[in-house]
C-alpha positions in Angstrom: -63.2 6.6 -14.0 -60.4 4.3 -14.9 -61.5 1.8 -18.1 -60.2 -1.3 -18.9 -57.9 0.3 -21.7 -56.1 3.0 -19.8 -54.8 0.1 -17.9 -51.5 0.2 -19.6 -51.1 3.5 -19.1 -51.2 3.3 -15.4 -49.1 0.3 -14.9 -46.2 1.7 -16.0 -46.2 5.2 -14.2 -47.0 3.1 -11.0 -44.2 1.4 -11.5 -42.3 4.4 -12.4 -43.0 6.5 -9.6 -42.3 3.4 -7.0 -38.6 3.0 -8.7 -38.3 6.9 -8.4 -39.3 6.8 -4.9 -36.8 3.6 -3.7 -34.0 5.6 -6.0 -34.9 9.3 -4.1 -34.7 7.2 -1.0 -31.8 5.4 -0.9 -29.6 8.4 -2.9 -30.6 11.0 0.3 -29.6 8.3 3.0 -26.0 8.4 1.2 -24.0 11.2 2.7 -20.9 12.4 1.7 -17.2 12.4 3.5 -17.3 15.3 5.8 -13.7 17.4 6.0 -14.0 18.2 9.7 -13.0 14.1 11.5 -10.1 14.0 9.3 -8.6 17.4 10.0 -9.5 17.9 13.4 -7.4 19.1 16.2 -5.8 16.0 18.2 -5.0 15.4 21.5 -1.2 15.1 22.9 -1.4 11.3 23.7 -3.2 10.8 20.1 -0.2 12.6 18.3 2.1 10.7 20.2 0.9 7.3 20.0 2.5 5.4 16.8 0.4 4.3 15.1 -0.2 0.3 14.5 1.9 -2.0 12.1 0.1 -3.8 9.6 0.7 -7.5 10.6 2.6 -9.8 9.1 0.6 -13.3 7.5 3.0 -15.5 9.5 1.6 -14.0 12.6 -2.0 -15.0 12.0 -0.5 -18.8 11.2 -0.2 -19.1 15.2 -2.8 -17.3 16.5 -6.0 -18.5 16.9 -8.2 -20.9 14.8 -10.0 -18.0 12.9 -6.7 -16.9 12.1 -5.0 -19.9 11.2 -8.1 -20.8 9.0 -7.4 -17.5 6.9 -4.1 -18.3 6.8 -5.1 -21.7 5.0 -7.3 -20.6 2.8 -5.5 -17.2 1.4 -1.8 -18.6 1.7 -1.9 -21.9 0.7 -5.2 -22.3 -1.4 -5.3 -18.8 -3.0 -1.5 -18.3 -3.4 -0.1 -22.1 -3.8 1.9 -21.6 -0.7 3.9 -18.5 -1.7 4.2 -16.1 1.1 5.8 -13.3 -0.5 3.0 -12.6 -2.9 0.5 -13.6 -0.3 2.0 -10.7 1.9 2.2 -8.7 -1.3 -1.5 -9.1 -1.8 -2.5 -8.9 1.5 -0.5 -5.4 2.0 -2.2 -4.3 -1.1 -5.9 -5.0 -0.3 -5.7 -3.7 3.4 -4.6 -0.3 1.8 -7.3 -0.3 -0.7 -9.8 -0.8 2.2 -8.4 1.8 4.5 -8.7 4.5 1.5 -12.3 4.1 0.6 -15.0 6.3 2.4 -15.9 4.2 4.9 -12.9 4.2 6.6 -11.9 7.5 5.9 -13.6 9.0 9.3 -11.6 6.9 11.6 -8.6 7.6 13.6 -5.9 6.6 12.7 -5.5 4.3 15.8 -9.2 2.1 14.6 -8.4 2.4 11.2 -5.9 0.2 10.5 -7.4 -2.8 13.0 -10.6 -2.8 11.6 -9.9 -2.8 7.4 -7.5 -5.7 8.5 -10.6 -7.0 10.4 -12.6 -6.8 7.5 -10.3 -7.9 5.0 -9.7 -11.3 6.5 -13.5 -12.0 6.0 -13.7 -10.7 2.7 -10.3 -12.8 1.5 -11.2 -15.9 3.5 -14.6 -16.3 1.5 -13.1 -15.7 -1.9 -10.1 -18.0 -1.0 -12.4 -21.0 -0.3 -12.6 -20.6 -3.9 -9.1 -20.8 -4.9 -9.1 -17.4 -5.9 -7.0 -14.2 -5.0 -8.8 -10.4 -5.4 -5.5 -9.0 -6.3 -4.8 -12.1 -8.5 -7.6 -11.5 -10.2 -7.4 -7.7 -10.8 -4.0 -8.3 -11.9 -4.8 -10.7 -14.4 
């Protein structure tokens, strides 16, 4: 039988042993990077097929209105209207994203089109604050 003044006793390793659970939990769902999609044996077409060019910003500025709309806000907002560091910073962040474990399983071919995919989101939101990631970091 529990009394009144164990209480604080029992609190605490409740609490404990929930945090040690949510911890064990999400720490196994984390795997690491396996070696084998990266080094794998490719196919004739897939060895021959350049791969993609990392776009340019002044492409997006005619595209469509998603683009152009990044285009505003990282350009122009973020960067005052310099392209050159724009590109800079754009070239810079796209590479940073394609190194990190989440993108280190895909092909070559997906890789490229989806951390550019993902970096336009990322930079749009923190441009609508007038800042720069890069900018930032480089401060």
């Amino acid at each position: 039988m529990i009394r009144f003044a164990d209480g604080w006793v029992l609190v605490p390793g409740l609490v404990g042993g929930l945090a040690g659970h949510i911890i064990a939990a999400r720490i196994s769902r984390t795997g690491g990077t396996s070696s084998a999609g990266p080094f794998s044996r490719r196919s004739w077409k897939q060895r021959l097929t350049p791969p993609p060019v990392l776009h340019w910003l002044g492409d997006y500025f005619h595209g469509q209105d998603s683009d152009v709309h990044f285009v505003e806000c990282f350009v122009r907002v973020a960067h005052k209207n310099d392209w050159l560091v724009a590109q800079d910073h754009w070239e810079t962040t796209v590479t940073e994203v394609m190194r990190t474990a989440e993108f280190s399983e895909l092909g070559r071919l997906e890789n490229l089109p989806k951390a550019q995919s993902l970096c336009k989101i990322v930079l749009r939101i923190v441009a609508l604050t007038g800042k720069c990631v890069v900018c930032e970091a480089r401060k």
